[in-house]
C-alpha positions in Angstrom: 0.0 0.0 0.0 1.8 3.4 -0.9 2.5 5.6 1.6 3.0 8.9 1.3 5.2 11.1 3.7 4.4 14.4 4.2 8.1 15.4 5.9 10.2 14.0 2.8 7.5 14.8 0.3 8.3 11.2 -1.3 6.0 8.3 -2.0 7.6 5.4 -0.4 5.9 1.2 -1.3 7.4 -1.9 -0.7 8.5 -2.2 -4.2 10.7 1.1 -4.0 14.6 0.4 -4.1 17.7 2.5 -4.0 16.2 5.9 -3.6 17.5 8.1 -0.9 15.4 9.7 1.3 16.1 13.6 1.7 15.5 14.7 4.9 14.7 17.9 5.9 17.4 20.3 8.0 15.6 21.3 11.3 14.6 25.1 11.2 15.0 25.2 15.1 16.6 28.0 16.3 18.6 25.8 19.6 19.2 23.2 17.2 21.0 25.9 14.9 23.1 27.0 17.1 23.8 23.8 18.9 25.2 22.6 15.6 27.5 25.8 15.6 28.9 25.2 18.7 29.9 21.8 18.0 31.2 22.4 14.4 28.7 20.3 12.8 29.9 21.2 9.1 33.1 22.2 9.6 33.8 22.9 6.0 30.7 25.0 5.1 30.8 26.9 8.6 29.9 30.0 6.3 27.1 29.0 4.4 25.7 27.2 7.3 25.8 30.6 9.3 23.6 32.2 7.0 21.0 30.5 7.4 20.2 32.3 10.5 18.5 34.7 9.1 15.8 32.4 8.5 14.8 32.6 12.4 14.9 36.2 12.2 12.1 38.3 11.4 11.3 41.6 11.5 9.3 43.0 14.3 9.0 46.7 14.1 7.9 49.3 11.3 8.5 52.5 10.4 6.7 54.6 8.0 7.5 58.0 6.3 11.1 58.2 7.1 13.4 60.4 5.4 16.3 59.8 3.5 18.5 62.0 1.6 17.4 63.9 -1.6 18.5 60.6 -3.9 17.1 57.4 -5.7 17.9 54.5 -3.3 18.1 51.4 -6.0 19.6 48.0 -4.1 21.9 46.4 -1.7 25.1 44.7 -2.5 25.2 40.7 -2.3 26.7 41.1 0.8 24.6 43.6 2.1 27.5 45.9 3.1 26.4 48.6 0.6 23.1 50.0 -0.4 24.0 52.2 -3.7 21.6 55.1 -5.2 21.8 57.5 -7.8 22.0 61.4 -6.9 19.1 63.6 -7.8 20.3 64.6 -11.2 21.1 60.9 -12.3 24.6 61.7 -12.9 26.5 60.2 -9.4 26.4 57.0 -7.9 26.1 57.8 -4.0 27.4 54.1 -1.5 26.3 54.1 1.6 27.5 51.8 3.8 25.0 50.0 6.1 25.7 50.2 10.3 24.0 47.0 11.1 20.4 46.3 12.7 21.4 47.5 16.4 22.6 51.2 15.0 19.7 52.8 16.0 18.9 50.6 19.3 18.9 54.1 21.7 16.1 56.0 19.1 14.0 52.5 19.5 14.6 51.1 23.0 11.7 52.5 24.5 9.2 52.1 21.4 6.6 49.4 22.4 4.3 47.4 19.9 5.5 46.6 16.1 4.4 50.5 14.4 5.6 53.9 15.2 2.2 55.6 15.6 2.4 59.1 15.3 1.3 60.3 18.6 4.0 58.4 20.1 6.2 61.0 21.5 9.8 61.8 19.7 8.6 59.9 16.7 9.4 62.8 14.6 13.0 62.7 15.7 12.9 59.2 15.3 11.9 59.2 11.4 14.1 62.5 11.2 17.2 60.9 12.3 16.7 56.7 11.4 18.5 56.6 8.3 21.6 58.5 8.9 22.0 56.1 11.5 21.3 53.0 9.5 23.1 53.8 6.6 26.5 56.7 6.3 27.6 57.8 3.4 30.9 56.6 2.3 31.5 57.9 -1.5 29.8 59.8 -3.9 31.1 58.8 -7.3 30.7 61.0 -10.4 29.8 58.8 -12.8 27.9 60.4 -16.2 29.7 63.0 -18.2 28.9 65.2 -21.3 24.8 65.4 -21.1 24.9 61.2 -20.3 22.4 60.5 -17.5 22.4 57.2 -15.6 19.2 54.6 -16.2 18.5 54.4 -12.4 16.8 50.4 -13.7 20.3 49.1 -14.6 22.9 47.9 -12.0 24.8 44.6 -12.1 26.7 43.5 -9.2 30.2 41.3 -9.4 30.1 37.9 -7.8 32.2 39.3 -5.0 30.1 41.9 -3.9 32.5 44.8 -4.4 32.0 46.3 -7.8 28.9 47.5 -9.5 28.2 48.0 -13.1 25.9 50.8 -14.2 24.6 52.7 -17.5 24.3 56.1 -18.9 23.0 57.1 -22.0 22.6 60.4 -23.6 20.1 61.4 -27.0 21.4 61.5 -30.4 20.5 63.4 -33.4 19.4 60.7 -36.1 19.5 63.9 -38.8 22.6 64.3 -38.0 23.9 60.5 -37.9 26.2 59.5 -40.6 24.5 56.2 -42.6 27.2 53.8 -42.2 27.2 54.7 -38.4 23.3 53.7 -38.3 23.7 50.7 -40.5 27.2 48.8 -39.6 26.5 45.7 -41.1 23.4 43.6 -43.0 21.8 43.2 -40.1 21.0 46.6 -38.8 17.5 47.6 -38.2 16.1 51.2 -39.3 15.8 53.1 -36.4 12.1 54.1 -35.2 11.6 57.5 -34.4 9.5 56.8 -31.6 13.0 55.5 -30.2 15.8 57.2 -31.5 19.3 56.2 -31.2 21.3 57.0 -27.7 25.3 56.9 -27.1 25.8 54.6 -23.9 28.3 53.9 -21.7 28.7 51.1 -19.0 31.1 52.2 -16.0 32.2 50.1 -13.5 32.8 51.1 -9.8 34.4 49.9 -7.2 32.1 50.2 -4.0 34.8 49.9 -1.2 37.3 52.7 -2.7 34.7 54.7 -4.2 36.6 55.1 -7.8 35.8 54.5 -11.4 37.6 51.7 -12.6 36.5 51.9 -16.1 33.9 52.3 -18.8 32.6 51.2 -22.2 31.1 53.4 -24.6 28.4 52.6 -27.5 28.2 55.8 -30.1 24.7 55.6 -32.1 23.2 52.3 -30.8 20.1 51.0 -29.3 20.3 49.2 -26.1 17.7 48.4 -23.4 19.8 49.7 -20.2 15.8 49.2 -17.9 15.2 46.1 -15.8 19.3 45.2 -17.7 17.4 44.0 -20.4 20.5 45.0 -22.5 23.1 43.2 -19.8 23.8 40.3 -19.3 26.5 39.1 -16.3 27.6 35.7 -15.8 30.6 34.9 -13.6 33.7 37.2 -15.1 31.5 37.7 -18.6 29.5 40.1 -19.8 26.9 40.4 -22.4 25.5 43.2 -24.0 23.3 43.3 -26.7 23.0 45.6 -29.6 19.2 46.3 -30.7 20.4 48.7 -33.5 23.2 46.2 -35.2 21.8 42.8 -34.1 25.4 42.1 -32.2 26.1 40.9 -28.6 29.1 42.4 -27.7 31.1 39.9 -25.0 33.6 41.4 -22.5 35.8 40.1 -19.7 35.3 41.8 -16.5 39.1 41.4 -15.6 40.7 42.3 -12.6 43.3 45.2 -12.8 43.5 48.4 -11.0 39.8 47.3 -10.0 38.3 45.8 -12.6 38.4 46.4 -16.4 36.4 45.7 -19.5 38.3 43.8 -22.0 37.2 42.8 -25.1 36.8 39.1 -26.4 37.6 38.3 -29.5 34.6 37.8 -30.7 30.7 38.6 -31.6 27.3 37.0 -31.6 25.4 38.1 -35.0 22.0 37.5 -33.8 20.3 37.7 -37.0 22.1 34.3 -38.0 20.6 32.7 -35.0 17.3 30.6 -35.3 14.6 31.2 -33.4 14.1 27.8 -32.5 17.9 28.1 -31.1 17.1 30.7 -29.6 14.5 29.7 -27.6 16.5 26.7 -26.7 19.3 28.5 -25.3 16.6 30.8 -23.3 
């Protein structure tokens, strides 16, 4: 008679052979940290520690606090850094974060999980919550000559300390030589309801606070929102060329920083299939 467990999420019968059972790793806090102590997994000791913040939730809410005049966009991998673009999308501005018990004197005597606002010092409180939370540590001018940065597009490096961002400035198709709009057979006719753009992908070192580098794209068509345009895998980048149907593929070397460097070679879409396409999707 099958029997199904619901722990292991298998069905087990007499008849089954040779499969494993997967069990489930306990969730319990004690048992957690009993299996720190005694050095359980000696070899992940790590990985296993982040799991802790599974048993940690959070239990208190604050509402309409202000932050500096800026677009706050994402945290680092790490969660050391929490990046945003200035105001006028030209600067990158890191702020580095202070850890959850920065602001432990405004909140000691708060009760409940909600800041109401007739609890007394609770404008203060939302005053004064962020610059505790988070300082500033650089400011990083990042766009040049009438560029803007896309505040969609940000790519982080597998190590957490670099950050790859985009800028693009407007073009004037009148003014656009022909062979600069059509490189090759498989460029596309632009459409005027989205004219070409110059870009340029920078990429910043968050714990120095320095451009490292950039890469710039004169007279092209690339979706920098959502890095619909970007792709980063490991040390390789991807970017992909709406206007002249091209990926372009870079190594993201390490240098003074990190560098772009070309690789010797690129992807013609237009010779792909679709139905190869859609495989490799």
């Amino acid at each position: 008679m099958p029997k199904f467990n619901l722990l292991r999420g298998l069905v087990m019968d007499s008849s089954t052979t040779g499969i494993r059972i997967q069990r489930i790793p306990s969730q319990n806090l004690v048992v957690r940290i009993f299996h720190r102590e005694i050095h359980r997994h000696p070899r992940r000791h790590q990985h296993s520690n982040r799991y802790f913040y599974q048993n940690i939730t959070p239990n208190f809410t604050l509402s309409n606090v202000q932050k500096p005049p800026c677009f706050l966009r994402k945290f680092s991998p790490d969660g050391r850094f929490l990046i945003a673009f200035s105001a006028d999308q030209m600067s990158i501005e890191i702020f580095r974060y202070m850890g959850p018990s920065a602001a432990a004197d405004l909140l000691h005597w708060c009760e409940g999980n909600v800041l109401k606002d007739n609890d007394p010092k609770s404008h203060e409180i939302r005053r004064n919550i962020f610059d505790r939370f988070f300082k500033l540590k650089h400011t990083v001018n990042v766009a040049t000559n009438g560029e803007q940065l896309n505040r969609e597009c940000s790519l982080f490096t597998d190590d957490g300390k670099f950050v790859i961002v985009g800028s693009a400035s407007p073009e004037d198709n009148n003014s656009i030589d022909h062979f600069d709009m059509y490189r090759n057979n498989e460029s596309v006719t632009p459409n005027p309801r989205s004219p070409l753009e110059d870009y340029t992908l920078h990429i910043i070192d968050m714990e120095m606070g320095r451009l490292c580098d950039c890469r710039t794209f004169k007279r092209d068509k690339i979706f920098l929102s959502h890095n619909q345009g970007l792709y980063l895998y490991g040390q390789t980048l991807s970017v992909l060329s709406v206007q002249h149907q091209t990926i372009h593929i870079f190594q993201v070397s390490s240098g003074w920083g990190k560098n772009f460097e070309n690789v010797n070679s690129e992807v013609n879409v237009s010779t792909i299939s679709l139905a190869e396409l859609s495989v490799g999707i």
